[in-house]
N, C-alpha and C positions, 0 to 999 in steps of 0.2 A: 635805476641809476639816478644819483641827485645831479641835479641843477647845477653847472658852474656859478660861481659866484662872479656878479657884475666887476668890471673893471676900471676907474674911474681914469678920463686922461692924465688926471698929476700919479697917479700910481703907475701906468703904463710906463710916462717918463723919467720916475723913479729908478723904476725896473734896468735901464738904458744909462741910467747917470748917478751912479751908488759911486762914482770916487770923483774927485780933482781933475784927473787925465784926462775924465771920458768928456769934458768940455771941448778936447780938443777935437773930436768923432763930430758935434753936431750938425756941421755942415752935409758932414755922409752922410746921415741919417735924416738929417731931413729929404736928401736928394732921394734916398727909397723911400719914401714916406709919398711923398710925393708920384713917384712912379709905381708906389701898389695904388695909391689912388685911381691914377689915370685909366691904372687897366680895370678897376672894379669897376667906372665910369662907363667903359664902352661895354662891359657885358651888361650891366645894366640897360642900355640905351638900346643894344640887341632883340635881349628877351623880351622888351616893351614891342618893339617892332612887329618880334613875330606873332604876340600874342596879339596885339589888334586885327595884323594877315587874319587869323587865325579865326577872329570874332566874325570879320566881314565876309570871308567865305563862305561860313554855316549858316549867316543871313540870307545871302544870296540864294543857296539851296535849299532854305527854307520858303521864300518866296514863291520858288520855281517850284516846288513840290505842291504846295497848295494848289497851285495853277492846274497842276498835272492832273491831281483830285478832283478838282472840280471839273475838269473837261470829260474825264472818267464818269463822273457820274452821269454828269447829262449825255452822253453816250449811251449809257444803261438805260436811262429813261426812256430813250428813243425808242433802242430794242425794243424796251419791253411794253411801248405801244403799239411797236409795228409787230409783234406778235399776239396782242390780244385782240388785233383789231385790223387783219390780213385787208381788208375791204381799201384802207388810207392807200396800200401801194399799189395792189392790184386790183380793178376796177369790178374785174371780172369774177373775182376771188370765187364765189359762193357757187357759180355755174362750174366751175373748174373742180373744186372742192365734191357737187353734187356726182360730177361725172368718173370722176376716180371713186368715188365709194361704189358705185354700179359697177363698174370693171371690177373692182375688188370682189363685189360679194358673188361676180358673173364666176369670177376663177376659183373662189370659195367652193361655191357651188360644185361645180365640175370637182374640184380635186375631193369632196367629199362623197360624190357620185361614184365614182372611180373606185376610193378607198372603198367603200361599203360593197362594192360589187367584188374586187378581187380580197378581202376580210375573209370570205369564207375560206378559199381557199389556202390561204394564210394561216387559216386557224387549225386545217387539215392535215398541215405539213408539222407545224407545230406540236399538235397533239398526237403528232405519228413518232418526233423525236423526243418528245418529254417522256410518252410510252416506254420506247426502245432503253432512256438514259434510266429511268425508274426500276427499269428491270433486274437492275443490278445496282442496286445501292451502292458498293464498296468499287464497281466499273470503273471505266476512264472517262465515262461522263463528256465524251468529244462532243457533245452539240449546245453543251452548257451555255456557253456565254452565245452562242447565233440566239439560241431561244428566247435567254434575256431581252439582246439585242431587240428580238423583234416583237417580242409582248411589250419592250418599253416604249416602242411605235407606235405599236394597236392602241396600249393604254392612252399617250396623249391624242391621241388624233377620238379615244372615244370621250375624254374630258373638255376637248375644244366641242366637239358637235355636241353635247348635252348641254356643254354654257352655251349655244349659239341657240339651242332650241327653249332657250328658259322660257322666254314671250312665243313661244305656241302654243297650238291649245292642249292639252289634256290627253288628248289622243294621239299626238304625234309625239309627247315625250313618251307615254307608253310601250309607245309600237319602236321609238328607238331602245327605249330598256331591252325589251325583249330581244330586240337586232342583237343589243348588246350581251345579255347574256348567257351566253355559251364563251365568249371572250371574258367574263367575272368567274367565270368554272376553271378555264384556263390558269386564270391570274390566282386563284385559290390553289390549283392543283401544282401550279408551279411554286406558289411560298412555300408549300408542305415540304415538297422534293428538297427545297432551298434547307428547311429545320430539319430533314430527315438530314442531309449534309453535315450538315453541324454538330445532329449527334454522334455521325462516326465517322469524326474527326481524325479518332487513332487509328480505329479499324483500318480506316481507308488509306493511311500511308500506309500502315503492317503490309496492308494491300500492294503496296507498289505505286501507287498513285501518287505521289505530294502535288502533282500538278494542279487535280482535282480540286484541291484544298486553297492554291493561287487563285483558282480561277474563282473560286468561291469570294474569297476572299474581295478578289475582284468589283466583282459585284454587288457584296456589301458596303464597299469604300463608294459606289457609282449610289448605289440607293443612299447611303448615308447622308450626301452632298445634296442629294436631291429632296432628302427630306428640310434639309436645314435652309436651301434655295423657298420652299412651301410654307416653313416656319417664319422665317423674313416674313415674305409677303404677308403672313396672315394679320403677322406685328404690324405691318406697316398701313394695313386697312385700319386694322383696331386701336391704332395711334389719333383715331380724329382726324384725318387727312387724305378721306375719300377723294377730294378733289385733284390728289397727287397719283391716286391711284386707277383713276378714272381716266388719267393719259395715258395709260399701257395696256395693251390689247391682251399681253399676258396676264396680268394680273386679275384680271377679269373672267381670261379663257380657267385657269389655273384650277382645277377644283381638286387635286393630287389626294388620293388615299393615302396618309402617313403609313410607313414600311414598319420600320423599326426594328431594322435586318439586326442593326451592329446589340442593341437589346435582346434580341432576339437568340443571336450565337451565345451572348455570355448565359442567357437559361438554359439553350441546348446541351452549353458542355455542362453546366451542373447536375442537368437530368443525368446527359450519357456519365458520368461519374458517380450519380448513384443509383443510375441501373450496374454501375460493374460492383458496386460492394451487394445491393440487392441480389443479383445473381451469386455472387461466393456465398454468400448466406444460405440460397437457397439449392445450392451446391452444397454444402455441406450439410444440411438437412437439418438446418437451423440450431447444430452444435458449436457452443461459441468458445469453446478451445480449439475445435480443428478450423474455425475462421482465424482463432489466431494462428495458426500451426501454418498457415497455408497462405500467408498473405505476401509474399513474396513478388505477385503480380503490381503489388502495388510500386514497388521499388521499380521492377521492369519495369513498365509504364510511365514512369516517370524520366528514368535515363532516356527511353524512345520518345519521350515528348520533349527532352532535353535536345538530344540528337537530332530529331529527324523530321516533327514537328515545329519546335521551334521559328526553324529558319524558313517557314515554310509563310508567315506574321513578320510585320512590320514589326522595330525593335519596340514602338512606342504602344504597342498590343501588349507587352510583358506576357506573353502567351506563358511561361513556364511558371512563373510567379503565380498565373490566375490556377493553371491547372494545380500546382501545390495545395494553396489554400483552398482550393476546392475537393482534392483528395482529402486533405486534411480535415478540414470540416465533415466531410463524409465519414470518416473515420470515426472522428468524434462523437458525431450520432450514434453510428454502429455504438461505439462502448457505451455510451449513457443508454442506451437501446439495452444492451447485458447487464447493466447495473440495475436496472428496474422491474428486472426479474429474480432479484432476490437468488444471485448464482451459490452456487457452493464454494465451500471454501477452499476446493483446491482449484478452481477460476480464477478468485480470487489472485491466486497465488501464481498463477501463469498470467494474466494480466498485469500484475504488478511488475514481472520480469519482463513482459513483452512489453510495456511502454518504456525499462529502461533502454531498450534493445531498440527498438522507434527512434529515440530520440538521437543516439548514435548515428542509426544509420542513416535518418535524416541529415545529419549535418557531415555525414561524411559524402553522402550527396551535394550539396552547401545550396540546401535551400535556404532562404534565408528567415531570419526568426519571424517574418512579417509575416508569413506564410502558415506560421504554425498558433495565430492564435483564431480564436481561445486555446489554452492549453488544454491536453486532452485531461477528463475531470478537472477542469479549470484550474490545475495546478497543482492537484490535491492528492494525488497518487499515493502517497504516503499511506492517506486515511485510508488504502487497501487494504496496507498491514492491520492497522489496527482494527478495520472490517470484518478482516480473516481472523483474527487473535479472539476476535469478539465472539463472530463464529463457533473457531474450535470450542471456546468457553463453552456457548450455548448446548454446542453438539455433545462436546464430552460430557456435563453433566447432563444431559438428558439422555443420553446411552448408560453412564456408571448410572443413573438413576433407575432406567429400567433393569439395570442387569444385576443391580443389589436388591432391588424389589425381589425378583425371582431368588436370588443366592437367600436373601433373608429368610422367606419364606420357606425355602427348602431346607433350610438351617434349625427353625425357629419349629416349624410343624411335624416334620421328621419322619412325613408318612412314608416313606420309601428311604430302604439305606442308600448310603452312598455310593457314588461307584469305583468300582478298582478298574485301575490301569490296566495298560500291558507287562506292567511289573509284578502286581499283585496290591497293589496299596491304594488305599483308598484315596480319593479326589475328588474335589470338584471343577467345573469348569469356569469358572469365573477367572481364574488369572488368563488362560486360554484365548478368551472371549475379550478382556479387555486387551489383551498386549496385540493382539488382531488390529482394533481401534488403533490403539496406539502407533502401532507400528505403520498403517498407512498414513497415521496423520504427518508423522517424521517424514516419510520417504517424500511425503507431497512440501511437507518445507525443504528437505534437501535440495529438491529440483530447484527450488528457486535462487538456489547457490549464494546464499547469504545468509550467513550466520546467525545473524541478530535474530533474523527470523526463526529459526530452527533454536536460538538459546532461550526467545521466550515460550514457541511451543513444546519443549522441554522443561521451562518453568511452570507451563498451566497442567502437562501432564503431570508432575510430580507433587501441583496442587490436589489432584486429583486422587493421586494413589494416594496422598495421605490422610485426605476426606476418609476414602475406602476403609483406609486400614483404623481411623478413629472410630468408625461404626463396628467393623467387627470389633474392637479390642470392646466397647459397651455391650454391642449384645453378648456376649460372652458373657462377662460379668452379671448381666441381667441372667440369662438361661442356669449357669451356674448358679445364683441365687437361688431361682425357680427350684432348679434340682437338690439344693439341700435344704431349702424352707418348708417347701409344696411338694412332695416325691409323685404323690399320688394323682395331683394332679398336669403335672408334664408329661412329654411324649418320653418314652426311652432312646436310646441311639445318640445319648449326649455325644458317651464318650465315642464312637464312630466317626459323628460329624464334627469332634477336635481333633480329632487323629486326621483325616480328610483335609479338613480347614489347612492343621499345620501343615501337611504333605502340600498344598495347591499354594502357600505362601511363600513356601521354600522353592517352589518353581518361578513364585512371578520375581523374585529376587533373582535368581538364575536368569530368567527371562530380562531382568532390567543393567545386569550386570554386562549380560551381552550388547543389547542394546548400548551401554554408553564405550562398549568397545568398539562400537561398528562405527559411530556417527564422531567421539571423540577425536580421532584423524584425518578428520575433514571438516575441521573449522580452525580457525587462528587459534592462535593462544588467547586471545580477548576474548573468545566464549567458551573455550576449552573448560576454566578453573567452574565458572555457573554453570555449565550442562555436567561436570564431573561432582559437582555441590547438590544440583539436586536431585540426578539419579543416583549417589549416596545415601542422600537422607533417603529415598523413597526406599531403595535396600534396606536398609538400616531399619527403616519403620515393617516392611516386611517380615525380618527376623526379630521383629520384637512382638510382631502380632503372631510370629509360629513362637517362639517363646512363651507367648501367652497362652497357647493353644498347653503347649508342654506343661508348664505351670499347674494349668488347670486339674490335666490330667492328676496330675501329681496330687491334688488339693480334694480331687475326686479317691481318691485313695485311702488318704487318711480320714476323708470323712468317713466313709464307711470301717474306720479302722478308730472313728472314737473311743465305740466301748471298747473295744481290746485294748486301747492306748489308756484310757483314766483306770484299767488295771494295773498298771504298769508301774513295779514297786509298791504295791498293796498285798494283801493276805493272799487273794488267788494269784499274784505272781510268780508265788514259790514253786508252785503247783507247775510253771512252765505254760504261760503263754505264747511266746516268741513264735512257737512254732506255725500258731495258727495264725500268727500278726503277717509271717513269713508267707504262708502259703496262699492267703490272701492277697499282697503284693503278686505274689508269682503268678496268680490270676490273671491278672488284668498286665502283669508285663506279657504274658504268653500274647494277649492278643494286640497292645501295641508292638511288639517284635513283630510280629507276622505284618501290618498293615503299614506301620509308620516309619519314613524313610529310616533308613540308616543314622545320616548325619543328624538328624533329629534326636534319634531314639537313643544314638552315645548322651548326647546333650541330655535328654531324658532322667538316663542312670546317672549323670553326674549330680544332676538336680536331685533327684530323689533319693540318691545316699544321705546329700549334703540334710533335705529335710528330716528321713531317718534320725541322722545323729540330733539334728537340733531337738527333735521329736522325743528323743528316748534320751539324751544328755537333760533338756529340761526336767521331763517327769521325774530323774535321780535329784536334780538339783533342788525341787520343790516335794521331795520323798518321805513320807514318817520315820519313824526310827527302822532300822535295819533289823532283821534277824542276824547277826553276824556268826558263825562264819557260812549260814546257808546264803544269805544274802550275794557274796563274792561269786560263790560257787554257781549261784544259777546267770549272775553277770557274764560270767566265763563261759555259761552253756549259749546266754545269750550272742554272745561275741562270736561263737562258734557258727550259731546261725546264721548271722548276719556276714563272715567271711564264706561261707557254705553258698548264700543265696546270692551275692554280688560277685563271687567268684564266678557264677557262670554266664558274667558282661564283663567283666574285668580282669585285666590280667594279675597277678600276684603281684607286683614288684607296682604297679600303678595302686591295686586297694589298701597294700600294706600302710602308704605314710598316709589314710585318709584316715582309715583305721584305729591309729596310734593314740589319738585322744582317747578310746576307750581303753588300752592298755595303761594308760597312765591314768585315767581313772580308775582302773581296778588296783592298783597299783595303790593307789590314795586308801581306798578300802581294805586291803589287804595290810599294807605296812601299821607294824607295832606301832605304839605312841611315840618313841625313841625314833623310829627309820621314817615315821611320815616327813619328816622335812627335805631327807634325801629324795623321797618320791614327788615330793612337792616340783623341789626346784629343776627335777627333772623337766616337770608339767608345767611351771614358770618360763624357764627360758623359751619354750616357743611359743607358748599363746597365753602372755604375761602373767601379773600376780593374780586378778580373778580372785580376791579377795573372798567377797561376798561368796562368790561359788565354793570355793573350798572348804569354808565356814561350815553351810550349810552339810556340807557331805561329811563333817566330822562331827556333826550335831546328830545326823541322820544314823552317825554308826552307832548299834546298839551297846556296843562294847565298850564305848566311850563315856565316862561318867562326865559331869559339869565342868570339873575342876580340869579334867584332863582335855578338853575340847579348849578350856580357855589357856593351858600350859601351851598346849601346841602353836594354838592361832597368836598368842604374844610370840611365841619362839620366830614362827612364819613372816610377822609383821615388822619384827624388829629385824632379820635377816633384808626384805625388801626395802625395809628403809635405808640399811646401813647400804647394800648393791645398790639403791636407789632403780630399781626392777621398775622399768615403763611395758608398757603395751607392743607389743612388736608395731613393724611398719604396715609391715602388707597383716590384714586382721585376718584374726584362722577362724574357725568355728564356733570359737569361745564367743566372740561378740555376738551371735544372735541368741545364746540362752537367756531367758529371761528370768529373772531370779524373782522367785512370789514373795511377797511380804507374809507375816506371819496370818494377817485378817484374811487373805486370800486364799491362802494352801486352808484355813479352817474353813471357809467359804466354800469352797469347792470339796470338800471331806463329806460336807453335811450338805 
């Protein structure tokens, strides 16, 4: 707030006389002018009055105070002459003085003759009820607090007589030691009973006792006070001020063994708390999942130290608060204890769930969080999971490790065939063996009722199978190599143990397909889409590695169906070889039919038609000149064969449209120079122009001179142009012929 601004008296009267008229007011205005004067006058005149009152009063009791002081002190002076120096009043002081200490120590004397004499008996009675109360630890303990009572008797009456005897000689402090102890055996036997109390704290309410526990209590609150009464004192010697300590008889007599009862209780209950997890442990036979399975005592235990305990302590004991954290702590240990033996991974995983389970029913108890630290694994529970994930890694591959060692080896060496089922087909055990693995590692993440868990243990499995399925699809390819490079030097029984292989690949797919039907239903959608991702691909890589298995078979075929195949459209073809290219296939299908599953072996004949055609379509497309019309006629015997030998896997109405590309190649062959276009665009519309290929096959006919190969292929090329004839969508068989160039079909001739 600013300052009013000063007002000077000609502005004041200003203020009052701004017109003509108000001349006629001055007289009024003076008359209050005058009368606000008067009365500021006597308040002024007042306030002066009372503040002088005011001044001279406090002088006055200033005066008088000092007087007071000073009579006080020389008062004290007196005192405290006539107390350093008894002799100024009383004459006689020092005789008087002499003769009270002689009474004193005549009654001393006596009442320590007395005590020492009736001691024994004292100690009799005692050690008859501390006996009796001992006998029963978890008892009613009815003589508790007399016995206290009367050892804390014995004790000072034996701390006053050994300070009384400090200045005798040698012999006499001795000979009272010894008086004394059987009273120090006493006092030893009765702390014990006091810590035995302590530790069975719970026991002894479960017992029915809570009184026991008051009473205890009792007398750690009496020892308590009396340690801290000892502790003063000793402060107070060791403060430099022996001369203050040296006027109390107490303080002198005082020589108190420090208790350290209330110390004492709080180590008792930590033992008794982890004698009770010690005990479960060894109750359990030191299996630390059924320590977890089975720890429910600890919950009870706590509600009963909540209930019936508690009240049994002063509030400012936090008796529940201390036993928590002291459970808890023990707990703690306990798991760092299992951690440090390197448990398994399905511990792991029951641990994990069991501390989210802890921490629940902790708080639904409502201990409070002060109670619960350190956190159990200092927080870190989590790092379970990924302990366990670590784990399974380790385990599975060093299980798929050993189990492909042996598969390999029995793959690779061959000394023993394979074995057959209870179907008849051949097998191995290896999908068996690992889905076993697998399937308890799931069942042990199920348990843990959490997804996330079970999506990445499903992740590491199907890392796994597809390690697996990358090494067999190699060795294959290598063994197959062996077998067509080095014959003579590999084992036989290729084709057995691909037939086997693919049979036990087509099981672990069956095997995985079940699998993600069992576990997919029992997880959210959030790991449902991953767990259904990668036991797909891991199926998926299955049937590409029995694929591969088929494949091969199929590749084992035609090798040995070389030379009969680079006959094929040469001088000895006229002659009819089909027959034996046929009976040689039917060889080796006899014995995949018999061994290799069904669904396979369909898969099988579709594959190895499919190769067939490409097999025998190229060698026409890459062919010399043709004999014509013997050339048509043995394609026909061919075609014969070849509906003769797949007819007995296929039905008619399924081989017919596989078929049709050799009908409409012979078709090609067959048709005059005039009708080859009608045949063409037969052959066109479904596995498109194939330009080059048909080229080739009217170059090949022998009946076809220059001029007329080149009439036709203008007629063919200008039709495709003008329909503007693309490639179908879905691609037929025509796409894999490979059409030789002219240096290559001569390269291969010679």
């Amino acid at each position: 707030m600013s300052m009013a601004t000063p007002v000077s008296a000609a502005q004041a009267v200003g203020e009052f006389l701004q017109s003509p008229d108000d001349l006629l007011k001055l007289a009024a205005f003076r008359k209050k002018l005058e009368k606000e004067k008067a009365s500021i006058d006597v308040r002024l005149k007042n306030g002066v009055k009372e503040q002088l009152d005011a001044t001279r009063s406090g002088l006055r009791k200033l005066f008088s105070t000092r007087g007071n002081i000073q009579g006080v002190k020389d008062e004290v002076q007196a005192m405290d002459k006539m107390c350093n120096d008894p002799k100024i009043v009383v004459s006689t002081f020092d005789q008087i003085s002499r003769v009270s200490m002689v009474h004193r120590n005549f009654e001393q004397t006596e009442e320590m003759v007395n005590n020492l004499i009736a001691m024994s008996s004292k100690l009799d009675d005692l050690e008859n009820m501390l006996s009796a109360d001992s006998e029963d630890i978890l008892g009613p303990a009815p003589n508790l607090l007399r016995i206290h009572y009367q050892i804390n008797r014995l004790e000072a009456f034996r701390n006053q007589t050994m300070h009384q005897a400090k200045r005798s000689s040698k012999e006499v402090r001795a000979t009272l030691t010894r008086y004394f102890d059987r009273l120090n055996q006493l006092i030893n036997a009765f702390d014990e009973y006091i810590y035995a109390l302590a530790r069975n704290i719970l026991p002894i309410v479960r017992a029915g006792h809570p009184d026991v526990i008051v009473k205890l209590l009792k007398i750690i609150e009496i020892e308590g006070k009396e340690d801290q009464k000892a502790i003063a004192l000793k402060l107070v010697k060791k403060a430099a001020k022996m001369d203050v300590a040296s006027k109390f008889r107490s303080m002198q007599a005082n020589a108190r063994v420090l208790k350290y009862y209330h110390s004492k209780l709080q180590k008792a209950i930590t033992e008794s708390v982890q004698q009770r997890f010690d005990d479960a442990h060894e109750r359990e036979g030191g299996d630390p999942v059924a320590f977890l399975e089975n720890t429910t005592w600890i919950y009870q235990d706590l509600i009963r130290i909540e209930e019936e305990v508690a009240p049994c302590f002063p509030p400012d004991h936090a008796i529940y608060l201390q036993y928590a954290r002291e459970y808890h702590k023990a707990l703690n240990a306990s798991i760092n204890k299992i951690m440090t033996t390197d448990p398994e991974a399905s511990i792991l995983l029951v641990l994990h769930g069991w501390i989210k389970e802890y921490k629940k029913n902790m708080k639904e108890l409502n201990v409070p969080p002060e109670a619960m630290d350190p956190p159990l694994l200092d927080g870190n529970e989590q790092s379970l999971i990924e302990d366990y994930l670590a784990l399974i890694v380790s385990k599975l591959d060093e299980w798929t490790k050993n189990l492909m060692r042996t598969e390999i080896e029995a793959f690779s060496t061959r000394a023993e065939p394979p074995e057959v089922d209870s179907d008849g087909l051949y097998g191995m055990q290896g999908a068996v063996i690992l889905f076993q693995m697998v399937n308890q590692q799931v069942d042990a993440a199920m348990d843990s009722n959490q997804g996330i868990i079970l999506a990445r243990v499903v992740e590491e499995i199907g890392r796994v199978m597809r390690g697996i399925q990358e090494q067999w699809t190699r060795l294959i390819d290598v063994e197959f190599k062996k077998h067509t490079e080095k014959p003579e030097e590999v084992a036989s029984g290729l084709v057995e143990y691909c037939i086997a292989l693919a049979n036990d690949q087509l099981r672990a797919a069956d095997f995985a397909e079940t699998l993600s039907g069992r576990i997919e239903p029992l997880v959210s959608e959030k790991y449902q889409g991953a767990i259904h991702d990668r036991l797909n691909d891991a199926i998926d890589g299955y049937l590409d590695v029995a694929k591969k298995c088929t494949q091969t078979l199929i590749d084992m075929i035609f090798h040995d169906l070389k030379p009969a195949s680079k006959q094929l459209f040469q001088p000895p073809w006229y002659d009819g070889i089909m027959a034996q290219i046929v009976e040689t296939v039917r060889d080796y299908m006899s014995d995949y039919e018999t061994y290799l599953n069904q669904s396979l072996f369909d898969l099988l004949v579709e594959d190895l038609l499919d190769a067939f055609l490409v097999n025998y379509i190229t060698a026409l497309a890459n062919a010399p000149k043709l004999k014509m019309p013997a050339a048509s006629e043995r394609v026909k015997d061919d075609i014969s064969e070849v509906y003769k030998f797949f007819g007995a896997y296929k039905k008619s109405k399924e081989l017919e449209p596989r078929l049709e590309v050799l009908e409409q190649i012979l078709s090609l062959l067959e048709a005059s120079k005039s009708l080859v276009f009608l045949s063409y665009w037969s052959f066109a519309k479904v596995h498109g122009p194939n330009i080059a290929f048909v080229e080739n096959i009217m170059k090949a006919r022998g009946d076809f001179d220059r001029s007329a190969v080149s009439e036709v292929m203008e007629s063919i090329k200008r039709k495709v142009k003008e329909e503007d004839l693309q490639d179908p969508e879905e691609p037929t068989i025509m796409k894999k012929i490979a059409i030789q160039g002219v240096l290559s079909r001569f390269l291969q001739r010679t």
